[in-house]
C-alpha positions as CSV (number, residue, x, y, z in Angstrom):
1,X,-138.0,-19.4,-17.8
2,X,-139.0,-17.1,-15.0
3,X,-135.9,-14.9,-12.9
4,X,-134.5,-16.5,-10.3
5,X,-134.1,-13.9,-7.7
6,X,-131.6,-13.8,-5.8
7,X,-132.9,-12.9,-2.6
8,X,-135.3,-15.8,-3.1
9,X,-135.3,-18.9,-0.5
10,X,-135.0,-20.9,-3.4
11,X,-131.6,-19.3,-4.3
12,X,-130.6,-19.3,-0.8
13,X,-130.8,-22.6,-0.4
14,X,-129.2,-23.4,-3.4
15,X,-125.9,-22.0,-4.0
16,X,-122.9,-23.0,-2.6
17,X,-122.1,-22.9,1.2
18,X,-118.9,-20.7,2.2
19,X,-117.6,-21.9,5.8
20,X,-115.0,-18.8,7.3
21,X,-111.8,-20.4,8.3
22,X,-111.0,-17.6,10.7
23,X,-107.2,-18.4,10.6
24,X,-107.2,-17.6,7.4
25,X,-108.3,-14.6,7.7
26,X,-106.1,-13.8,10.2
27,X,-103.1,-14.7,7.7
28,X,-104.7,-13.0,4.8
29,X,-105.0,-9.9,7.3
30,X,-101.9,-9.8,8.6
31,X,-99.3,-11.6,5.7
32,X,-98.1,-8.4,4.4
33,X,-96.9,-7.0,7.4
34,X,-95.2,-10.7,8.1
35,X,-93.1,-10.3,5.2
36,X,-92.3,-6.6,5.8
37,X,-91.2,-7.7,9.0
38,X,-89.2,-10.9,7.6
39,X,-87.6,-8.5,5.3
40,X,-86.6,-6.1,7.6
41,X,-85.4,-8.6,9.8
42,X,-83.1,-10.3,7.2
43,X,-81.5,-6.9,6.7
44,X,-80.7,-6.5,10.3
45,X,-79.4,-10.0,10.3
46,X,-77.2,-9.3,6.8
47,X,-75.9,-5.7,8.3
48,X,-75.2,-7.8,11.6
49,X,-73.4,-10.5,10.4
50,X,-71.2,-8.1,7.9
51,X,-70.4,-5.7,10.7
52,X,-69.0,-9.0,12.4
53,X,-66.9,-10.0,9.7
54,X,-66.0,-6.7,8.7
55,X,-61.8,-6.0,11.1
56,X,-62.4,-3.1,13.6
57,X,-59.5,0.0,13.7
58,X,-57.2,-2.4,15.7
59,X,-57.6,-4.9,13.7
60,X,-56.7,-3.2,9.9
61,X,-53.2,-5.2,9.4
62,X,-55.1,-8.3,11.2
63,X,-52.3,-7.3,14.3
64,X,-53.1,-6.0,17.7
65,X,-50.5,-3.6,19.4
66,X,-48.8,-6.4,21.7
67,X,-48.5,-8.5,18.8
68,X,-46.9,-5.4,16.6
69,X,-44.1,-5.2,18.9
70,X,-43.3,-9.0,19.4
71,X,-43.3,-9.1,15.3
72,X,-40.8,-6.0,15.1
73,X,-38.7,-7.3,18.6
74,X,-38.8,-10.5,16.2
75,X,-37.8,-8.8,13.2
76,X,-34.9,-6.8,15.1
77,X,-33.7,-10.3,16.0
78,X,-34.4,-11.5,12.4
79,X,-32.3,-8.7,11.5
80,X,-29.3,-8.9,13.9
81,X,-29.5,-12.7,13.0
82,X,-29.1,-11.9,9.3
83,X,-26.3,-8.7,10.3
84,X,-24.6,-11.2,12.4
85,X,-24.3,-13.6,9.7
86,X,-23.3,-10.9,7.5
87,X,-20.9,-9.6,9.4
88,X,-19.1,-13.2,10.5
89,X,-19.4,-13.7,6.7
90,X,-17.6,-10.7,6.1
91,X,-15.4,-11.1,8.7
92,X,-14.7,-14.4,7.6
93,X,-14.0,-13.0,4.2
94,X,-11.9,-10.0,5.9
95,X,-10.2,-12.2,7.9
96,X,-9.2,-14.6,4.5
97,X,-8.1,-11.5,2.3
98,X,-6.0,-10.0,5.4
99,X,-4.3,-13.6,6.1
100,X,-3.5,-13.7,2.2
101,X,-2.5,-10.1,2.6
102,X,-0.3,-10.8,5.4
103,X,1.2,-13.9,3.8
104,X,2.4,-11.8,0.2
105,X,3.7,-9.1,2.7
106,X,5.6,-11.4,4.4
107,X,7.2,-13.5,1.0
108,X,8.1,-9.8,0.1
109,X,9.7,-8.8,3.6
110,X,11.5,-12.1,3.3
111,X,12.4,-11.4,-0.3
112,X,13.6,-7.6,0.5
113,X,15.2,-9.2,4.0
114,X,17.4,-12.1,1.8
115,X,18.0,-8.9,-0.6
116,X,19.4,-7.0,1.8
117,X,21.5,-10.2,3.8
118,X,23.0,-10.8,0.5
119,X,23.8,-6.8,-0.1
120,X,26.8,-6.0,1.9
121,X,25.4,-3.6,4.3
122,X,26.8,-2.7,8.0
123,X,24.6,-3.2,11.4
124,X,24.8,-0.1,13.4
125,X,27.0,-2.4,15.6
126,X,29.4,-2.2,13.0
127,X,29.1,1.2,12.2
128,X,32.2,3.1,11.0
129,X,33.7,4.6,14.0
130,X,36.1,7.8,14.8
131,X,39.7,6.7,14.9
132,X,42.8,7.7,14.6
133,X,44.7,7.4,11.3
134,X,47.2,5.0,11.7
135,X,47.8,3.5,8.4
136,X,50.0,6.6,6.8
137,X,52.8,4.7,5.6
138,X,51.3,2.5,3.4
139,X,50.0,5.6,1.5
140,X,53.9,6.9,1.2
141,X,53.7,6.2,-2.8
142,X,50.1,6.4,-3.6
143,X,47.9,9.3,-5.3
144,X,44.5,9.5,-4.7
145,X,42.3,11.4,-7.7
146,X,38.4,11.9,-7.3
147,X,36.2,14.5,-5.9
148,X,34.7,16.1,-2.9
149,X,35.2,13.0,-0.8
150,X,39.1,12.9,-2.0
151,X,39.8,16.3,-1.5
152,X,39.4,16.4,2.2
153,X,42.3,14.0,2.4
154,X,44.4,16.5,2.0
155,X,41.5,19.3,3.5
156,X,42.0,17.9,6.5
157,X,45.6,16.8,6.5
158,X,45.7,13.3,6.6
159,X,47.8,13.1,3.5
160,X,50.5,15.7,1.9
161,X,48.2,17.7,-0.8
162,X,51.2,16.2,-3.3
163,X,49.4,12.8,-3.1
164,X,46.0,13.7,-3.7
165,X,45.0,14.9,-7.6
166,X,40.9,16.5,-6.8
167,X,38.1,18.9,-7.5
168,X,35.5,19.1,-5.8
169,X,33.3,19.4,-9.0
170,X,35.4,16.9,-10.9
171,X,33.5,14.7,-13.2
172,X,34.7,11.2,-15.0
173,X,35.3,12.6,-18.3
174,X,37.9,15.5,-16.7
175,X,39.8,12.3,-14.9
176,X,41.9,11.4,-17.8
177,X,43.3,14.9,-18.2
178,X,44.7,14.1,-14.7
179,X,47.1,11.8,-15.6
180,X,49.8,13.8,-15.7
181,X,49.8,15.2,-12.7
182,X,48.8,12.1,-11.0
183,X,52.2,10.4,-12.6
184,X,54.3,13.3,-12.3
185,X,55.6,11.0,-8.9
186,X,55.8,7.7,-10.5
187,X,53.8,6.4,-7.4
188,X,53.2,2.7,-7.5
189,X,49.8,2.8,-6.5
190,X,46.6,5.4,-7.4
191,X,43.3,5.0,-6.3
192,X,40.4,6.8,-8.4
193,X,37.0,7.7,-6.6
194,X,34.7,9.1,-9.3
195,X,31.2,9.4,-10.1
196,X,29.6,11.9,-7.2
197,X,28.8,14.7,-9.6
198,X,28.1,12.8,-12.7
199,X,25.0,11.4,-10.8
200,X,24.6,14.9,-9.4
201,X,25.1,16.6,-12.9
202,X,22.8,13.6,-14.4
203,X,25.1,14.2,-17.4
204,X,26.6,10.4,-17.9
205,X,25.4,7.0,-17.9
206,X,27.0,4.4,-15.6
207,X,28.6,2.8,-18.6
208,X,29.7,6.3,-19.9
209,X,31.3,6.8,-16.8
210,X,33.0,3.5,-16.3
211,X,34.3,4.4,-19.9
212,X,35.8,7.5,-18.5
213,X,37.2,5.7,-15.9
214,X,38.4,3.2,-18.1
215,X,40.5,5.7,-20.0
216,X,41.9,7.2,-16.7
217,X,43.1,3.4,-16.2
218,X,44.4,3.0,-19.7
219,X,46.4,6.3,-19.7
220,X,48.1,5.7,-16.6
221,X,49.1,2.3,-17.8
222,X,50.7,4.3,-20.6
223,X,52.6,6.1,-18.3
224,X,53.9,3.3,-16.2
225,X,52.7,-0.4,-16.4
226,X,53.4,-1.5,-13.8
227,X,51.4,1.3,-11.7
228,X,48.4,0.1,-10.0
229,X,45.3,1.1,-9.9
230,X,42.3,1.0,-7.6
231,X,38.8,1.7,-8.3
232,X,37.5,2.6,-4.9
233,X,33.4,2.5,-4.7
234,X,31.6,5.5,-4.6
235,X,30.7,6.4,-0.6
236,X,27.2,6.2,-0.2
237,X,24.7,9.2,0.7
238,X,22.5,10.0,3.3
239,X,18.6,8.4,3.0
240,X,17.4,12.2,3.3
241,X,19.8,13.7,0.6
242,X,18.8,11.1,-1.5
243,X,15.3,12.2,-0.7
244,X,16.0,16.2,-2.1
245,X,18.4,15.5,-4.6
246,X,19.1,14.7,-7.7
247,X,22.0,12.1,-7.0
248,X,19.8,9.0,-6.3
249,X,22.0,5.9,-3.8
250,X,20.2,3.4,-6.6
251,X,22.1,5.1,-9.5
252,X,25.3,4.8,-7.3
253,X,24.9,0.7,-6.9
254,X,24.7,0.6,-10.2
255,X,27.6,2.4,-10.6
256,X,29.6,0.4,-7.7
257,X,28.5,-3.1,-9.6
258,X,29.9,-1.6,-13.0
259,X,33.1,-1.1,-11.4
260,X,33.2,-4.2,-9.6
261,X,32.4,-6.1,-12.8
262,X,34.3,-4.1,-15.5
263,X,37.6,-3.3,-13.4
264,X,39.9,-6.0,-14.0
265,X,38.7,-5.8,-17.7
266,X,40.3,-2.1,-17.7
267,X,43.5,-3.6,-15.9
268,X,42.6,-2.1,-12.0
269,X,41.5,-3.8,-9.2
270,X,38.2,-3.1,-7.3
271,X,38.2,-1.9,-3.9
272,X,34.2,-1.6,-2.2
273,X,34.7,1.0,0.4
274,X,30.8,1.6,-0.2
275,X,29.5,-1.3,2.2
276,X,31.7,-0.5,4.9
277,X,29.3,3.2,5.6
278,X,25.9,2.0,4.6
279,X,23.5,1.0,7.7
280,X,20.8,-1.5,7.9
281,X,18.9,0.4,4.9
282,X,21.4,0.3,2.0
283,X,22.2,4.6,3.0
284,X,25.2,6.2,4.4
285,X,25.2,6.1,8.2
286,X,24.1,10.1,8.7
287,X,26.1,10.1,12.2
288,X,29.4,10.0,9.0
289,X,28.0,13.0,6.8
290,X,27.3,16.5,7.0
291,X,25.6,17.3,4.1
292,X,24.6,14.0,3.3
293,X,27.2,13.0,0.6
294,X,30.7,13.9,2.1
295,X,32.0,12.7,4.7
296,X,33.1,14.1,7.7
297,X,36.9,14.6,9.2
298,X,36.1,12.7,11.9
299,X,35.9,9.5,10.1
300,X,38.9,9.8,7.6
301,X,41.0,7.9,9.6
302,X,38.8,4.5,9.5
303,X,38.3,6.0,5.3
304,X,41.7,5.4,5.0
305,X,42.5,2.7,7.6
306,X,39.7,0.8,5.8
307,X,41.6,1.2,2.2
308,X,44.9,-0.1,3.7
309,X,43.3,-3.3,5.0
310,X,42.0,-4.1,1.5
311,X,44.9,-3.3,-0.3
């Protein structure tokens, strides 16, 4: 078998015929720079699109400016809505808890008000007044024992100092040691004010001291049965002497209500001067004091004109 060469006519003519297909090698020329390009161009697009969906500066809480301030004008009103309905809640509330408030302090006011209407206490229309004694006779066979408010019956005159048994520092228990001085007259009627400086002294009880008083009563009886007695009430004080000292007005209603409730049982009779100087507030008018627990020589003569009427 003999070479074939290649550069032969025979060889020529018999291998295979390759027709160019010039758009093909166009394509096959210039493909790699197509998809460089695609590529390149499908970044841009990406970055494009991302930038687009990606907020701007304004736009980081997804609210512009105008819209910031109608959300916080909104809010405010939010806000004042919810303060509003806080506040008419509260007030609501406040309103509810005052009218309760107001409705306990007036059932007390109305309890202290009936308190005082059924206490015996004077107006200031009826308010002791500065009179002349006129009732002096009536005393003509009478002793009077007691303290400070006692003695200036006979202090100031109104009475001979033979009718009037006192110490100004004379307490309950020193009363019975009286008695024979008080009956030395054989007067038909005494009348006993004690209790001022046991309160002041803070040495007795009421009940001690309506003992005392007691024996006072007892021992006169002794003397002469037939010898009355009176237990007058204890005057009242002053609201600001009761403030500074050590004699309290409540200690001498107490005292007062013994007497009133024990005296008949001790064979006297009760006589409630007490009401007759106590204003609107349960205290001793202060226009009738000086020191706030005696009482001043201006108003003896309604004192004792007051005692004569009751007697």
């Amino acid at each position: 078998m003999g070479n074939i060469n290649d550069n032969s006519d025979e060889y020529q003519d018999s291998k295979p015929q390759i027709k160019i297909n010039k758009k093909m090698r166009m394509w096959n020329k210039y493909k790699t720079y197509c998809f460089v390009l695609g590529a390149v161009l499908a970044i841009v697009l990406a970055v494009a699109l991302f930038v687009n969906l990606m907020p701007d500066a304004d736009d980081k809480n997804n609210i512009k400016p105008s819209e910031t301030k109608t959300k916080e004008y909104v809010a405010q009103l939010g806000t004042s809505a919810e303060t509003k309905d806080s506040t008419e809640n509260s007030g609501n509330e406040a309103g509810s808890s005052q009218a309760e408030t107001q409705k306990e302090t007036q059932k007390e006011t109305q309890k202290e008000t009936q308190k005082e209407t059924e206490a015996p206490t004077q107006s200031v229309a009826n308010a002791p007044q500065k009179v002349t004694f006129t009732a002096k006779d009536k005393f003509a066979n009478s002793v009077f024992v007691g303290d400070t408010v006692i003695n200036g019956i006979a202090f100031y005159k109104h009475l001979d100092a033979s009718k009037v048994v006192s110490d100004v520092n004379m307490v309950s228990s020193q009363a019975a040691g009286k008695v024979g001085t008080v009956m030395a007259s054989n007067p038909k009627k005494v009348f006993i004010m004690i209790g001022l400086n046991d309160a002041n002294y803070g040495t007795y009880s009421v009940d001690t001291i309506v003992k005392n008083v007691e024996k006072f009563v007892k021992a006169v009886k002794a003397k002469n049965s037939s010898t009355e007695v009176y237990v007058l009430s204890v005057l009242p004080i002053t609201k600001a002497f009761d403030s500074k000292s050590t004699v309290k007005q409540k200690f001498l209603n107490d005292l007062n209500y013994a007497f009133s409730t024990k005296a008949s049982g001790m064979g006297a009779k009760y006589m409630d001067i007490a009401t007759s100087f106590k204003d609107s507030s349960g205290y001793m008018f202060t226009q009738c004091s000086g020191t706030g627990c005696n009482l001043k020589q201006d108003y003896y003569g309604y004192f004792l004109n007051k005692i004569a009427d009751l007697m």
